[in-house]
N, C-alpha and C positions, 0 to 999 in steps of 0.2 A: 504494500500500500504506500503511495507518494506521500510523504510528507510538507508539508508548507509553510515556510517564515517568509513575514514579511521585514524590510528592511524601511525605514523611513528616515529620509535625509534630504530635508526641503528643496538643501541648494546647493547643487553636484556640481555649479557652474564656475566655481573657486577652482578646482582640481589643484588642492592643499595637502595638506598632513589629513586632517580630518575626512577629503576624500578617498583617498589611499587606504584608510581603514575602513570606511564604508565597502568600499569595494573587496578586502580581505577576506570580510565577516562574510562576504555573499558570494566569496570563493569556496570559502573554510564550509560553509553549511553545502553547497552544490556537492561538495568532493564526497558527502554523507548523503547524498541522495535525497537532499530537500528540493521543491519544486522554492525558486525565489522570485519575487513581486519586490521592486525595490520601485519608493513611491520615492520620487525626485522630480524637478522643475524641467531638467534637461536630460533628454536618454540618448545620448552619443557613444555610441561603442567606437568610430573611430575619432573622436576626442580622447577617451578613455585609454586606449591604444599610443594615442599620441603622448598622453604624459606618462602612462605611467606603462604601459604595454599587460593590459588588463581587459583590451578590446573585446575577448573571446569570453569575461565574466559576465559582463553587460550583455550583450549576444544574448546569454542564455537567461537572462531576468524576462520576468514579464514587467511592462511597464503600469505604473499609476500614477499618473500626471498630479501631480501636487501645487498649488497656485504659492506665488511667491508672497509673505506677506507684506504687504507694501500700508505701511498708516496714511490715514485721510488725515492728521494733524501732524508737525513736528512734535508737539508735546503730548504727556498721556498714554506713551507707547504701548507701556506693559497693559495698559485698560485695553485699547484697544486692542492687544494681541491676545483676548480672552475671546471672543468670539469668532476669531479667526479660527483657534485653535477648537473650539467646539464643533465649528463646520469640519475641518478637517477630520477631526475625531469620526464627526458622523457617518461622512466618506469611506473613510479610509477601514472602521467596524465592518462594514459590508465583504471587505476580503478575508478569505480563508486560510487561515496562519495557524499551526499549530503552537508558533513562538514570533517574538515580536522584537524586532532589534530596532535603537530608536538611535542611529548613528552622529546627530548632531545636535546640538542645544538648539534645544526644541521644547516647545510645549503638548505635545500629542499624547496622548494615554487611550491606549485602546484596550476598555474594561472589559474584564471576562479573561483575559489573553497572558499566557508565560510575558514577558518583558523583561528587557535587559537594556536597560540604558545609559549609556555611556556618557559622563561627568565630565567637561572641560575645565571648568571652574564651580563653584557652591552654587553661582547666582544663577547656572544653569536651568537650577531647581525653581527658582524663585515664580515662575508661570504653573509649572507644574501642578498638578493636585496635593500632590502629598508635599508641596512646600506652604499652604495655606498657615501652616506656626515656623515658617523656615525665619530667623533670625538674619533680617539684611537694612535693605533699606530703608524698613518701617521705622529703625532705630537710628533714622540720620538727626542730627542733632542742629539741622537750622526748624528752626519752628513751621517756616511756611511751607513746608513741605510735609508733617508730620501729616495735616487733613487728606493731605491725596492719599498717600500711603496708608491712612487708614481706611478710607472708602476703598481702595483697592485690596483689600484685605477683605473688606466683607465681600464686594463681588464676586471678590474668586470662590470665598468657601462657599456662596449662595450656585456658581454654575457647577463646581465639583464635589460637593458635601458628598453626591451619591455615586461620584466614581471611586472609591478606598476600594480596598487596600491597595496599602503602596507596590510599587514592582514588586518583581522575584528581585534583582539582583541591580544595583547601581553601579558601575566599571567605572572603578576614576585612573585617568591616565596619568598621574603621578601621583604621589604619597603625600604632595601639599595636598593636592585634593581628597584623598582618602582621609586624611588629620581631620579639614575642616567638616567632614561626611560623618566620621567617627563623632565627632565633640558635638555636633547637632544631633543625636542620636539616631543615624541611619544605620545601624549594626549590619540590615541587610547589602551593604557594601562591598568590592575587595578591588585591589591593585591587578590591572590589566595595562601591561605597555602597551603602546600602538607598535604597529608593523614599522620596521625600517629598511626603507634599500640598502642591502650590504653589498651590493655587486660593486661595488666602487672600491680602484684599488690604487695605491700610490704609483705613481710615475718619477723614476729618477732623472737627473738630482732634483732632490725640493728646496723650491725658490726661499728666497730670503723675503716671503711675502708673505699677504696674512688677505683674508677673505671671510664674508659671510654669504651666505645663500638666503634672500627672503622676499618677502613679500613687501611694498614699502608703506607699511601703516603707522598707527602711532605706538599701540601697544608693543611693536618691536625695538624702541626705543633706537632709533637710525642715530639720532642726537647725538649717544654716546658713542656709537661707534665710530663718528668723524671728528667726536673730541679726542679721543684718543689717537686715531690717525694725525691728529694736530701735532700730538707730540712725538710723535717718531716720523718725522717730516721725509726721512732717510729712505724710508720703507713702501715699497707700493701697496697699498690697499684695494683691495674688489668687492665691490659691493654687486651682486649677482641675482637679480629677482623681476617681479612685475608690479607697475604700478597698479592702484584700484581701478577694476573696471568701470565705476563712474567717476564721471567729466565731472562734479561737481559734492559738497558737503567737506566734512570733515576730514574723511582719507584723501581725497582727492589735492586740498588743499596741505595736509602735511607730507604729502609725496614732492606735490611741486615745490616747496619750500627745503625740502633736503636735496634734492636735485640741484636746485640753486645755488645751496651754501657749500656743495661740495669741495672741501678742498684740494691744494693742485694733486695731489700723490694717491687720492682716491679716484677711480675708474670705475662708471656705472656701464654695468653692462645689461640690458634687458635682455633675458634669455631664461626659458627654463631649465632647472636642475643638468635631463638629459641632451641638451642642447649645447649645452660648455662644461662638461664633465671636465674637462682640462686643465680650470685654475682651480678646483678642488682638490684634484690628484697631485696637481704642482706646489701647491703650497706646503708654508709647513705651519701654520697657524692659523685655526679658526675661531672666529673670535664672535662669540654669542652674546647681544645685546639685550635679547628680549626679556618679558615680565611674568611670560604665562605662566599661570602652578602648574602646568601640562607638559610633557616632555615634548620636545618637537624633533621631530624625524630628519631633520637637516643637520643638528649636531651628528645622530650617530652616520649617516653617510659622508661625513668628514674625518669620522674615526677609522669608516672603512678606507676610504683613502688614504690613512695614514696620519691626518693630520692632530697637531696636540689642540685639545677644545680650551678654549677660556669661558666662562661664563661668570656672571654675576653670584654674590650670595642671594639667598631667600627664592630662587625659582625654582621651576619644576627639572631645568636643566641638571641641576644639583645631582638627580636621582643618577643621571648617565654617568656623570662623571664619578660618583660613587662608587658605581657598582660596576664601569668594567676598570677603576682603577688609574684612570689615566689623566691628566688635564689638570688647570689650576684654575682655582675661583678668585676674585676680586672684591674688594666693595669701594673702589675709588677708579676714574680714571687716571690717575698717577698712578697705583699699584698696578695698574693692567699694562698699561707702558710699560713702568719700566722690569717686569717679567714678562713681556711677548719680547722684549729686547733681548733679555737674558740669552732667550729660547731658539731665538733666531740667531744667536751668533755663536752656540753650541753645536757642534759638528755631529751629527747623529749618525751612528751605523746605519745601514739598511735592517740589517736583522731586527734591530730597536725599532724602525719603522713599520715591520712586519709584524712583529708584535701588536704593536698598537691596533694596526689591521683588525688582526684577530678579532679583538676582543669586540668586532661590532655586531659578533656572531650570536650572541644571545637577546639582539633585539630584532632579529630575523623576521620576517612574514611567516616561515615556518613554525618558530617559536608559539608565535600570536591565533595562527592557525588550530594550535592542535589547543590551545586554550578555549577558545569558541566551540569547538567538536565536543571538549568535555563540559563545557555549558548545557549542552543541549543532548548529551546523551544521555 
């Protein structure tokens, strides 16, 4: 008898870290003999193909067109993404799933159904049903804000009171996430990495350069990565990603503003990841800016190439660096300086670079794969 999960993940049209693992979860369940319905905005298998060479998983999904949620106000959002998410809900009930994978922060709860959904950050939850007593913004401490946040508070328990209980299982993709999941008492929780491309391997000799791979938002924190570029004037830097797809707002505007300020020794190159694999495998320094409590899949494909990760303290980057052993953390860009300086004028074996390699083997697709299989067997 055919088994059936559904997979939900509004907005496939990023093709990020967080697509990459949508698309795993609905490889990892195929290889078990489930029939997959993956509801998404966009259903392109050779998009799919093209970033991430995943074309033939898509192929075999059935599609369920999901509308994107777009608000009729700037302000208000989370109110209004409450009846957004009730249509959808309604929708998206009518399909046949034995299990339910909710791939993106998201607000969808489809009652009655196995569920597993996957945590980026706490405030993921905040739309959700079972975040109705979640501890976030209710508790902001300017006064004029407190009346929304309490009218939003009853709304939501008035449209979800009778969707309980909470999921089977909430997947948080780093251990900050897990902490803040744990201390709000979501016991039913646990630590799931995302998939990372390990195919990535160094290329000798590695440059006396330093690179990141991203996206250009705010939350990546670009800022410091060109303050620090400031002070090792000596060193080429690459900045390697894509701006927002919208011409306008917030991302749009802090893309064009680092674009701008770029200084002379950093080089922006628009290209995706598989597109210039070349300054990842050439470098010897990757140097990680962002803020997310999530681990992001770009650190470890730098690892597979070989190269030493930097990142900040207090993010989700932390757990990579921890656990395969390698890389040095930060909390100033003076202390990041002047240890990428160190790092870069120490003469490394190859063998020590192959090393480093290795270790990007336990945040494998396969790893994450056989994790999902034992989810749902």
């Amino acid at each position: 008898m055919t088994k059936n999960a559904l997979v939900i993940h509004p907005r496939m049209s990023y093709y990020a870290g967080g697509e990459l693992l949508c698309l795993y979860v609905c490889k990892a369940l195929q290889e078990i003999g489930y029939k997959v319905t993956l509801a998404c905005d966009v259903f392109s298998p050779a998009d799919a193909e093209r970033f991430f060479g995943l074309g033939n998983v898509v192929q075999q999904c059935d599609h369920r067109k999901v509308a994107v949620f777009s608000p009729i106000l700037p302000y208000f959002v989370s109110l209004q993404r409450i009846p957004y998410a009730m249509r959808m809900r309604t929708m998206l009930s009518k399909t046949n799933a034995d299990a339910v994978f909710s791939t993106q922060s998201s607000s969808f709860y489809i009652p009655k159904r196995k569920l597993f959904h996957f945590v980026y950050n706490i405030l993921d939850l905040f739309n959700h049903p079972s975040g109705s007593n979640l501890s976030g913004p209710e508790n902001t401490k300017e006064p004029i804000k407190k009346p929304y946040y309490f009218l939003l508070r009853q709304v939501r328990r008035f449209f979800w009171n009778k969707y309980s209980p909470t999921p089977a299982i909430f997947l948080a993709v780093g251990s900050l996430v897990l902490q803040d999941l744990r201390e709000r008492g979501y016991e039913n929780s646990s630590l799931v990495f995302p998939p990372c491309r390990t195919s990535f391997k160094p290329r000798f000799p590695k440059k006396k350069q330093v690179v990141q791979y991203t996206r250009i938002l705010p939350n990546k924190r670009i800022e410091l990565f060109l303050e620090i570029a400031r002070l090792l004037p000596q060193y080429p830097f690459y900045l390697v990603g894509r701006t927002p797809l919208e011409r306008s707002g917030v991302n749009h505007e802090y893309s064009q503003r680092i674009i701008r300020e770029l200084p002379r020794n950093v080089s922006y190159v628009d290209a995706l990841t598989l597109e210039r694999p070349d300054l990842l495998e050439e470098s010897k320094v990757y140097l990680y800016t962002g803020s997310e409590a999530g681990i992001g899949i770009a650190l470890v494909e730098a690892i597979a190439a070989g190269c030493i990760p930097f990142s900040p303290y207090g993010v989700g980057a932390v757990d990579i660096i921890q656990a395969a052993g390698v890389g040095q953390l930060f909390d100033s860009a003076q202390q990041a300086a002047e240890r990428i300086e160190m790092i870069l004028e120490v003469e490394q074996p190859a063998q020590e670079i192959y090393e480093i390699s290795d270790k990007a083997s336990m945040f494998s697709p396969e790893r994450f794969e056989e994790q999902i299989k034992k989810l749902v067997s």
